[in-house]
Backbone as a chain_set.jsonl record, in Angstrom:
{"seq": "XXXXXXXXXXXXXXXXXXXXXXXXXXXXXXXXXXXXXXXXXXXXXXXXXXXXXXXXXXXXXXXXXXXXXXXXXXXXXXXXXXXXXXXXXXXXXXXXXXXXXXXXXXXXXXX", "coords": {"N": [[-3.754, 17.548, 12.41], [-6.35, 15.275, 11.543], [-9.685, 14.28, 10.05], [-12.084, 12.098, 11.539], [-14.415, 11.25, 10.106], [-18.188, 9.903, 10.284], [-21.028, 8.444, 9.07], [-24.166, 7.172, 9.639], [-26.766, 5.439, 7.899], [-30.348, 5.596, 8.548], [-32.63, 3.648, 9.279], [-35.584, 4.263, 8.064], [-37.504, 6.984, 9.124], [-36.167, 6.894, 11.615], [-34.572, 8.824, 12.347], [-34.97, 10.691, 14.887], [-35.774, 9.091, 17.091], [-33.07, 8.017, 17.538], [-31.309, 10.023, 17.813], [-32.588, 10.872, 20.311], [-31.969, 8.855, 21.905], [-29.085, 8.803, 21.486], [-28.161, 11.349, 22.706], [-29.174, 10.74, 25.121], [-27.757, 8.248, 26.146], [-25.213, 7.774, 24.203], [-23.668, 10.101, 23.653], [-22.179, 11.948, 26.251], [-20.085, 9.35, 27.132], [-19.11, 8.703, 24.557], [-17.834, 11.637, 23.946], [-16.196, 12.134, 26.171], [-14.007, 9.998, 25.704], [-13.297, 10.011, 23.444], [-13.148, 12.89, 22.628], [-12.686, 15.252, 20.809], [-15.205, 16.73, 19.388], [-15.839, 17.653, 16.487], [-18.126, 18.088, 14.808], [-21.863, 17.168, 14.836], [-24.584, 16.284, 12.9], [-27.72, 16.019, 11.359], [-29.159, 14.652, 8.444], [-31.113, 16.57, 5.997], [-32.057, 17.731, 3.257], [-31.171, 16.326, 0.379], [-30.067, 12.87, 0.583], [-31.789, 11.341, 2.503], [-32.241, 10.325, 6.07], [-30.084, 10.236, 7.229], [-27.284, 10.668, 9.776], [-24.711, 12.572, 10.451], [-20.973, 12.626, 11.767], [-18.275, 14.215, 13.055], [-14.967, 13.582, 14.261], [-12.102, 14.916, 15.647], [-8.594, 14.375, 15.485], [-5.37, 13.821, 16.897], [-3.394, 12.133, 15.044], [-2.893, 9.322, 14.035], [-2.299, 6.868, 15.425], [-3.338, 8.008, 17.803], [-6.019, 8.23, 17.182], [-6.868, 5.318, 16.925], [-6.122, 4.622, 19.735], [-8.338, 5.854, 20.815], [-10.178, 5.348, 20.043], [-10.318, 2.377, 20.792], [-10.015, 2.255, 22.94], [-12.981, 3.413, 23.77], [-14.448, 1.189, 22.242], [-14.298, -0.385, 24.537], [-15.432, -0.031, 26.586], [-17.989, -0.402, 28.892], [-20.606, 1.468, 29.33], [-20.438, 2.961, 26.512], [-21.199, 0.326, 24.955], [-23.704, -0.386, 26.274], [-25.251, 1.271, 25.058], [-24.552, 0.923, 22.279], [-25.482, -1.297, 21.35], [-28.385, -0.847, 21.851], [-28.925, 1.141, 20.022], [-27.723, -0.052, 17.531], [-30.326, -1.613, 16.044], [-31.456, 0.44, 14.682], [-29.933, 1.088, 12.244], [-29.187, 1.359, 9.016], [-26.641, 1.276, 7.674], [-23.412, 2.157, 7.348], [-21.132, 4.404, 6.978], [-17.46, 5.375, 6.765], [-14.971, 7.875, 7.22], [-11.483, 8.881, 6.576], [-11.014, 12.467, 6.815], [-8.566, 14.566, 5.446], [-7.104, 17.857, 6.358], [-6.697, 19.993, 4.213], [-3.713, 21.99, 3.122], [-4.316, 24.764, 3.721], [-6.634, 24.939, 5.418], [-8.466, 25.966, 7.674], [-8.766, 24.226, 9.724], [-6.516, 23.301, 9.926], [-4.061, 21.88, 7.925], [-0.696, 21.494, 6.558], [0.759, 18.737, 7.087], [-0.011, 17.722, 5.024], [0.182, 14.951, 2.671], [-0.828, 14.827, -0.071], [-1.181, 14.197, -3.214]], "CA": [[-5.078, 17.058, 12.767], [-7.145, 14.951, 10.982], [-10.974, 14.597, 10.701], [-13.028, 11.078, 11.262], [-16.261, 11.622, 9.32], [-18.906, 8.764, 10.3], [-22.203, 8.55, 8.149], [-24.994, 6.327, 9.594], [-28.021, 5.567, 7.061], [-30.685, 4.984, 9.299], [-33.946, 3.14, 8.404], [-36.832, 5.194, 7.484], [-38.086, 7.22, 10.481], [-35.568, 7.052, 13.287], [-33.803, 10.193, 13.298], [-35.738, 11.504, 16.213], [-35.167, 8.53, 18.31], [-31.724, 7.459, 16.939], [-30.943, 11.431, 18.258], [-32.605, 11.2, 21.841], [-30.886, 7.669, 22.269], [-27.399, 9.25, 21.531], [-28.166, 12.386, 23.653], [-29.504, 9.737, 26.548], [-26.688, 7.195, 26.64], [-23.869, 7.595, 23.704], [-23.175, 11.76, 23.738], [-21.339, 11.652, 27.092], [-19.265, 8.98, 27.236], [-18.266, 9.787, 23.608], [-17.272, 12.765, 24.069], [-15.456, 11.761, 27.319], [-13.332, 9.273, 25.461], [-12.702, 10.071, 22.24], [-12.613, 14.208, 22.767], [-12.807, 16.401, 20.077], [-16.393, 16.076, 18.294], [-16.041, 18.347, 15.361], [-19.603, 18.58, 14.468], [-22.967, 16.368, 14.492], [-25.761, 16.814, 12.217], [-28.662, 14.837, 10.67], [-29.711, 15.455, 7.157], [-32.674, 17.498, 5.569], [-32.23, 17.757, 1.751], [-29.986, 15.161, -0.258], [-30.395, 11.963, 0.942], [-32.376, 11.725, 4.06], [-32.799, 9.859, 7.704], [-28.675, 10.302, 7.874], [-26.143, 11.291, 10.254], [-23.322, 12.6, 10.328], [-20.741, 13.129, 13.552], [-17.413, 14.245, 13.094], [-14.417, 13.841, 15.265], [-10.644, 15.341, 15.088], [-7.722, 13.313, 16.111], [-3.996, 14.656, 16.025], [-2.735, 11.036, 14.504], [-4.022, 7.7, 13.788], [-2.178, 6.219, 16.9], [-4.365, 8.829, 18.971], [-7.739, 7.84, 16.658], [-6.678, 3.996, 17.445], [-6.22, 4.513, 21.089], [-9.261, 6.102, 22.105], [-11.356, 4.269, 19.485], [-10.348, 0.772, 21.265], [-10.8, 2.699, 24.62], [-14.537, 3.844, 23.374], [-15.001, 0.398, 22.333], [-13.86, -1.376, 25.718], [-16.584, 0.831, 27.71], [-19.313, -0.918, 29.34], [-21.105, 2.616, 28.969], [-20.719, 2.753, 25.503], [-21.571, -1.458, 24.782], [-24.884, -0.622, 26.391], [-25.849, 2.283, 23.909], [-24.753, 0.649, 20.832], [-26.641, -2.338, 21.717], [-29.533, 0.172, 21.556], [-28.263, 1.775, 18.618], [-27.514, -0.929, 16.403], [-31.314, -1.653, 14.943], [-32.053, 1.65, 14.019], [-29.142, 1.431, 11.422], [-28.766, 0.177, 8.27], [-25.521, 1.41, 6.92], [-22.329, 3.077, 8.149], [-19.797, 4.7, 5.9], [-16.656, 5.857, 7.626], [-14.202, 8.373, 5.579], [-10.398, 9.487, 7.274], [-10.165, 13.533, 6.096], [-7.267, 14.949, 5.442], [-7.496, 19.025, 5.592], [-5.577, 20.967, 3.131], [-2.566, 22.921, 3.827], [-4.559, 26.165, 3.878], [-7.562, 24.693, 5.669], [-8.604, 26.614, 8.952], [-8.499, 23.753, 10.662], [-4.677, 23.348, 9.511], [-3.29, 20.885, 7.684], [0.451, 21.46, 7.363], [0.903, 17.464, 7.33], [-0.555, 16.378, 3.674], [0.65, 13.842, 1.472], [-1.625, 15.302, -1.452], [-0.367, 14.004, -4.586]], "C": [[-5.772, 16.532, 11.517], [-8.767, 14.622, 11.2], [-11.223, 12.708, 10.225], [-14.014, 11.522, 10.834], [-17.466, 10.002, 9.311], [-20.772, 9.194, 9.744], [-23.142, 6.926, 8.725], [-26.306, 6.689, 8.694], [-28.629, 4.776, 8.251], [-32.406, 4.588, 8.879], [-35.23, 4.433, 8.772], [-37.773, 5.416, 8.811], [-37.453, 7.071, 11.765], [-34.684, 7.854, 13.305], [-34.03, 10.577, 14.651], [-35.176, 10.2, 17.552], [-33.596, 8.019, 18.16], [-30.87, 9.052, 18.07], [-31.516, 11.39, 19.914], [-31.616, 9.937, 22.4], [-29.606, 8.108, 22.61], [-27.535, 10.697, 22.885], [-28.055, 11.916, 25.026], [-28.584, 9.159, 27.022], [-25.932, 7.141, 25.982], [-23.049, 9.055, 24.032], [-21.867, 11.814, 24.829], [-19.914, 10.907, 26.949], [-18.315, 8.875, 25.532], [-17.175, 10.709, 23.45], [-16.084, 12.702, 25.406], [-14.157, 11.239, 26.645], [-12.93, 9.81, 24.058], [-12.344, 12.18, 22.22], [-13.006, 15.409, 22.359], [-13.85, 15.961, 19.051], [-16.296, 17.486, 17.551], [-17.127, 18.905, 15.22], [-21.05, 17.139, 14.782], [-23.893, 16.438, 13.715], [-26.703, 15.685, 11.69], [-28.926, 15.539, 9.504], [-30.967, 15.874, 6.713], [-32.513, 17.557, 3.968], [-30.956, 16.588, 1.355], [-30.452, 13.863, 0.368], [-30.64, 12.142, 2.272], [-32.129, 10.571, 5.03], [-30.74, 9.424, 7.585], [-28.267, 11.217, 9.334], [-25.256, 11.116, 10.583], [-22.361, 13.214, 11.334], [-19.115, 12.791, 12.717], [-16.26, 14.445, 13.958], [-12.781, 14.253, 14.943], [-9.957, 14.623, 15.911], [-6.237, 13.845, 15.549], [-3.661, 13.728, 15.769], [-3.141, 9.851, 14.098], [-3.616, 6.899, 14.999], [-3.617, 6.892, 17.973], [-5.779, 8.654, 18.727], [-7.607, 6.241, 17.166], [-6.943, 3.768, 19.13], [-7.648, 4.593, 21.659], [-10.742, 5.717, 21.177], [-11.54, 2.73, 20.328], [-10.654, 1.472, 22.678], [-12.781, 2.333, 24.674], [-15.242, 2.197, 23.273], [-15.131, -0.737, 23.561], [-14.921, -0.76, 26.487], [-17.58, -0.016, 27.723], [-20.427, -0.035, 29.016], [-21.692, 2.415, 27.674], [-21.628, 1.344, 24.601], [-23.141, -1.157, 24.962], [-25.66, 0.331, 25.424], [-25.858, 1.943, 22.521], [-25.862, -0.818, 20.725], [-28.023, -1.996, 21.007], [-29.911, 0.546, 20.277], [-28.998, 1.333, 17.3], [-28.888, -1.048, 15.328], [-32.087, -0.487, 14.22], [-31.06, 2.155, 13.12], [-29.312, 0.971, 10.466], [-27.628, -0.218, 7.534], [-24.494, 2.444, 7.568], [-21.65, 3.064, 7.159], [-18.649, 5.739, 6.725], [-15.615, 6.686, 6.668], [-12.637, 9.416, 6.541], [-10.337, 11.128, 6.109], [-9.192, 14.489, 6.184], [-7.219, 16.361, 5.366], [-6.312, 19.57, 4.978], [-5.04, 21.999, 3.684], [-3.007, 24.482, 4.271], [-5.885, 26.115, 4.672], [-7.945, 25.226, 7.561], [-8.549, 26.017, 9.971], [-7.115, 22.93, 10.7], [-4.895, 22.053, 9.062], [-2.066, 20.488, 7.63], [1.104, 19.786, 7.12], [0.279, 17.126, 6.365], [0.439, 16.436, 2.936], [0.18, 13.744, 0.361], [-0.549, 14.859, -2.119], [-0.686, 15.663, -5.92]], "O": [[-5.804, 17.236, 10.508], [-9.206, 14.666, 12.35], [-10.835, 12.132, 9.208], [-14.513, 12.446, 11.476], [-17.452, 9.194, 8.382], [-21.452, 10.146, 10.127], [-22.839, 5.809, 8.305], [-26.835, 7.8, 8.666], [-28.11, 3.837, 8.855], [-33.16, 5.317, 8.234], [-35.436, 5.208, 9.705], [-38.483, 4.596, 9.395], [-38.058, 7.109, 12.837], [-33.865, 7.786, 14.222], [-33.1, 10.745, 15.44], [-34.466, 10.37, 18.542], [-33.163, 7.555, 19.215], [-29.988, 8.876, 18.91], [-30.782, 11.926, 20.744], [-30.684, 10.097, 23.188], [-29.05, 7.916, 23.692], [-26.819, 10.7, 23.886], [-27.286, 12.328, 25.895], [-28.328, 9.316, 28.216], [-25.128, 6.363, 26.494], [-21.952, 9.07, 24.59], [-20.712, 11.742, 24.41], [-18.855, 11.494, 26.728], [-17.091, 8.966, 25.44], [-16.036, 10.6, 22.997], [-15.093, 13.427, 25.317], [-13.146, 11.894, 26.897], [-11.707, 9.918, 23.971], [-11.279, 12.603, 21.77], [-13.474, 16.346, 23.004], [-13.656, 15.158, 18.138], [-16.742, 18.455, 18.166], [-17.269, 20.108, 15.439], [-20.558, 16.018, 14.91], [-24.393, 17.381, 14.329], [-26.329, 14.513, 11.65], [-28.948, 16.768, 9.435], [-31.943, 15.345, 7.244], [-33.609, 17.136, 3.599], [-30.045, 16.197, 2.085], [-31.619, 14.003, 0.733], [-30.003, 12.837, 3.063], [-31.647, 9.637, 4.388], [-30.316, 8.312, 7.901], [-28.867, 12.194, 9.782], [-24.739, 10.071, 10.977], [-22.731, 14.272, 11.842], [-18.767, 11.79, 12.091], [-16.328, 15.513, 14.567], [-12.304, 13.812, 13.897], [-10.44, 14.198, 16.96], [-5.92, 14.163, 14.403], [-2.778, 13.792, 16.624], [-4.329, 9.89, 13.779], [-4.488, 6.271, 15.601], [-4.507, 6.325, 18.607], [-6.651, 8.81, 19.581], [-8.49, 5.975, 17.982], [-7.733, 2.976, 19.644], [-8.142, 3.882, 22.534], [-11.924, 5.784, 21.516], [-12.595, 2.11, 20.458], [-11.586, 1.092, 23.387], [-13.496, 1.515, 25.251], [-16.233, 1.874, 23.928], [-15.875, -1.718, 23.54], [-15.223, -1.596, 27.338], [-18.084, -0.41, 26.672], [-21.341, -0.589, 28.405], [-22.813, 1.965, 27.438], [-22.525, 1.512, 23.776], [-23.908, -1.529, 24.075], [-26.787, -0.022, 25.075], [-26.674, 2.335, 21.687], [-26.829, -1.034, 19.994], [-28.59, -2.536, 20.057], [-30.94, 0.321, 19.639], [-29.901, 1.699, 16.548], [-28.797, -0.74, 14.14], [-33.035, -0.527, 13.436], [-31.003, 3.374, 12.965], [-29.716, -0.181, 10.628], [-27.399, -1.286, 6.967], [-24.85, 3.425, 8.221], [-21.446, 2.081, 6.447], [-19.032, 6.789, 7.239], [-15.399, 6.297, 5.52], [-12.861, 10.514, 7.049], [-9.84, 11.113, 4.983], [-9.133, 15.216, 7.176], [-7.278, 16.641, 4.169], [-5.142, 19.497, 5.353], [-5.551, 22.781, 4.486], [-2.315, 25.239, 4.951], [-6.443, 27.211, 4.717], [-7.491, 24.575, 8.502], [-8.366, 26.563, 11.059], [-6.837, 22.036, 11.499], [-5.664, 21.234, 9.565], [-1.757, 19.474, 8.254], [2.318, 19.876, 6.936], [-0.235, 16.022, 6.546], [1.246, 17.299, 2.59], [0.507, 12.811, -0.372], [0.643, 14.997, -1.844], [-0.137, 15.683, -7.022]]}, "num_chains": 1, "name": "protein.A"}
């Protein structure tokens, strides 16, 4: 298993609705399609009006699949729509957990 880690910076002041939006119309079919949400969170100290939503995937075929699924959704299309201007930056990061890591790793290529 590996972890997707997605980081939206979102302009100054839309946590709150950026968070009922996703609850309203992305949460669901999300979670429907893609599966295993790791975690969600928004930030409070360190750099602020982020968040961050992590999802596990046993392969990159299986993150591919039900990413192009997620994106083929009519569902989804109408939420990011929504979304989109209350962003200003996305940083996306594939992690890899370490062989002793509770949520197993087993499968690294650590140098």
């Amino acid at each position: 298993m590996f972890i997707d880690e997605r980081i939206y910076t979102l302009k100054n002041g839309n946590v709150k609705p950026f968070l009922k939006l996703y609850e309203e119309l992305g949460k669901d079919v999300q979670i429907r399609i893609l599966g295993n949400m790791v975690g969600y969170f928004y930030t409070d100290i360190g750099p602020l009006n982020q968040i961050v939503h992590m999802w596990g995937y046993d392969s990159m075929d299986d993150r591919y699949s039900r990413r192009a699924e997620l994106q083929a959704s009519e569902e989804w299309l109408n939420y990011a729509v929504q979304m989109r201007p209350l962003v200003s930056h996305i940083e996306n990061k594939i992690l890899i957990p370490a062989d002793f890591s509770p949520i197993g790793g087993k499968n690294s290529n650590a140098e």
